[in-house]
N, C-alpha and C positions, 0 to 999 in steps of 0.2 A: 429475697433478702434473708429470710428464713434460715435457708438452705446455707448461704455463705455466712452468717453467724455461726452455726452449726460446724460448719468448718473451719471457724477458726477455734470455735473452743474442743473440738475434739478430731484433730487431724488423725487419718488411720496411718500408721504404719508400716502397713503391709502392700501401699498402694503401687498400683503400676499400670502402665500407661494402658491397659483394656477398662474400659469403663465397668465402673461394676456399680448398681444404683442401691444397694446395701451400705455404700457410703459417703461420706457428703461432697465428695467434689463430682464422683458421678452424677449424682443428685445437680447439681447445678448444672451440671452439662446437658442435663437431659430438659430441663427447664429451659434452659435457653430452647433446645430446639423445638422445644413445644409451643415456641412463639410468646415467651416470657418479655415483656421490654427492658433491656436490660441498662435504659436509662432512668427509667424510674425511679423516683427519691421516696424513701423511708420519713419518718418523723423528723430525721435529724439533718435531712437534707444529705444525706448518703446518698449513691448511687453503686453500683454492682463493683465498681471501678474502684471507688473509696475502701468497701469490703476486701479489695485482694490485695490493696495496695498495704494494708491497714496489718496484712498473715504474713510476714515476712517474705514480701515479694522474693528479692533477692537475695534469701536463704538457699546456699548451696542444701542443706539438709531437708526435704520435703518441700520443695520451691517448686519443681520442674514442669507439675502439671498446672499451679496457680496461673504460671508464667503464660504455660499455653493458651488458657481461656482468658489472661489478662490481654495479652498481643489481639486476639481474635476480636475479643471485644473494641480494641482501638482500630481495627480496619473495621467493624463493623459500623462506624458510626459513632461511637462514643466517644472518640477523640475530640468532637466538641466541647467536651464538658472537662477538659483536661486541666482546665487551669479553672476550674467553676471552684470557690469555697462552699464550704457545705455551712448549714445554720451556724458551726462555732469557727465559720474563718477558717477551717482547715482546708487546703487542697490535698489532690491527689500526692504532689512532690514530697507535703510536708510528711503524709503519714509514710512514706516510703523513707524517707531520710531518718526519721524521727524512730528511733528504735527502743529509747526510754534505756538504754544502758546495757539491754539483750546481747548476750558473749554469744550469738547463735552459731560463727562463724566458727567458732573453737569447738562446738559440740561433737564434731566427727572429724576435724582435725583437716575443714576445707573439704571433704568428701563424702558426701552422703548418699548414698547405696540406696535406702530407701524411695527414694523419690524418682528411682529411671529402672529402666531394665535391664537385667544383665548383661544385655552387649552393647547397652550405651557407651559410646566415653565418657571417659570422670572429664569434669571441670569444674577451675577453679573457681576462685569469687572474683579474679580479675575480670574472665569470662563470662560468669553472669550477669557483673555491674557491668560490663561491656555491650552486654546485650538488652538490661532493662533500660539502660538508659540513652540509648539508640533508639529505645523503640519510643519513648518518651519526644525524643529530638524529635526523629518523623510526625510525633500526632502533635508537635508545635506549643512543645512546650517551654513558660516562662519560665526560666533557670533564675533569673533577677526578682523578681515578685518578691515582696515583703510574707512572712509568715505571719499565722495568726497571734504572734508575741510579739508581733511588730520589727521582728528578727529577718536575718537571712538562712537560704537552706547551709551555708557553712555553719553558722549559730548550733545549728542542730546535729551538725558532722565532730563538731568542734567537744560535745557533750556524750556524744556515743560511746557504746561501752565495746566496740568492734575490735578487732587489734588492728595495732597503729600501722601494719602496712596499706591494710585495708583504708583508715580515715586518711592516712597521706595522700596513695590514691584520689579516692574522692574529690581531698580537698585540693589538688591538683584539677583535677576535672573543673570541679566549680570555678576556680580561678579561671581558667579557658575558656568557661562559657560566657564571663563578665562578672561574677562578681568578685564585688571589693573586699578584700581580705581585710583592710582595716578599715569598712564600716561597723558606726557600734549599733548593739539592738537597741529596745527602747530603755535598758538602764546604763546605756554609754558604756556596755563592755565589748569589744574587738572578742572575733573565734578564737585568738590564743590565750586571752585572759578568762574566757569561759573553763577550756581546755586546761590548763594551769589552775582553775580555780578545783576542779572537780578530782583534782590530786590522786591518778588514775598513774601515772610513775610510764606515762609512754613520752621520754624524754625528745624519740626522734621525732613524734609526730610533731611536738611542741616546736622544735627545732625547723622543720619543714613552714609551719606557721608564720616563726619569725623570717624565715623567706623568704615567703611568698606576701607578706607584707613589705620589703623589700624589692622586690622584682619578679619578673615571669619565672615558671619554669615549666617544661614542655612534659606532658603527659603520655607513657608506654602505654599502650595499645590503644590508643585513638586511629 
């Protein structure tokens, strides 16, 4: 646990995909292999899982290797615990959704160098929310689940500070999974009036909103 605190509060820059244990995501890797449980709960009812979910999973910018030992970890066994809330009610879904307002998406303009090796291919963030939340689907996760606000994961898509193609997205996905666009949280506000309250000026996202409170619409790259 140690180890992935550590990494989140000081991610190196210069990483790339050879384990180096000079820095902290090596450092977890090599824990794990040492026979680490990497379902084990912290104080806080954390587990290894909560931790990565928690570093900006699906940040195109320094993401690529969290992603790897987060997937590993869900074929290892941990998908058990995929939908478990930890002591304050949070799950895995919410600290992944829930980014508190983070532009992290614009910081490299959708392309971040740092986090692969030179002849990786670049992808985007359609590509990696495509692929974290795949891997989520497979370890059978609840898309509907109430959050620990007594909200839904749109609640929380609906507040992000991401740009609005990216929350469209999303909030397309979510609707597809089942949830109700115009359910309200526990202070009876609907995602578009979250969205519109927090006067962030992304007029199409709002617009998508009113929608999809309205009726289906079908999501690119599913």
């Amino acid at each position: 646990m140690a180890a992935l605190r550590r990494m989140r509060l000081y991610p190196d820059p210069d990483y790339m995909p050879a384990v180096r244990l000079g820095e902290p995501l090596g450092c977890v890797q090599e824990i794990l292999r040492m026979g680490a449980d990497p379902r084990a709960k912290d104080g806080k009812g954390n587990t290894a899982l909560y931790y990565l979910a928690d570093d900006d999973l699906t940040g195109v910018w320094l993401g690529t290797g969290k992603r790897q030992i987060f997937y590993e970890l869900l074929k290892d066994g941990c998908s058990q615990d995929i939908n478990m809330p930890n002591n304050a009610g949070r799950t895995v879904a919410e600290f992944i959704f829930d980014d508190n307002g983070r532009m992290e998406d614009e910081k490299m303009g959708n392309h971040g160098e740092c986090s692969r090796s030179h002849d990786a291919d670049f992808r985007n963030w359609q590509d990696v929310d495509h692929e974290v939340f795949t891997a989520l689907d497979d370890a059978g996760i609840d898309w509907r689940a109430k959050t620990s606000e007594s909200g839904n994961l749109l609640h929380l898509v609906a507040r992000s500070g991401l740009s609005q193609e990216r929350l469209i997205w999303r909030s397309q996905f979510l609707v597809d999974k089942g949830i109700d666009p115009t359910a309200p949280d526990a202070d009876g506000w609907t995602a578009r009036k979250i969205a519109e309250h927090y006067r962030l000026n992304k007029f199409r996202f709002y617009e998508e909103l009113r929608k999809l409170e309205k009726g289906g619409v079908e999501v690119e790259g599913q």
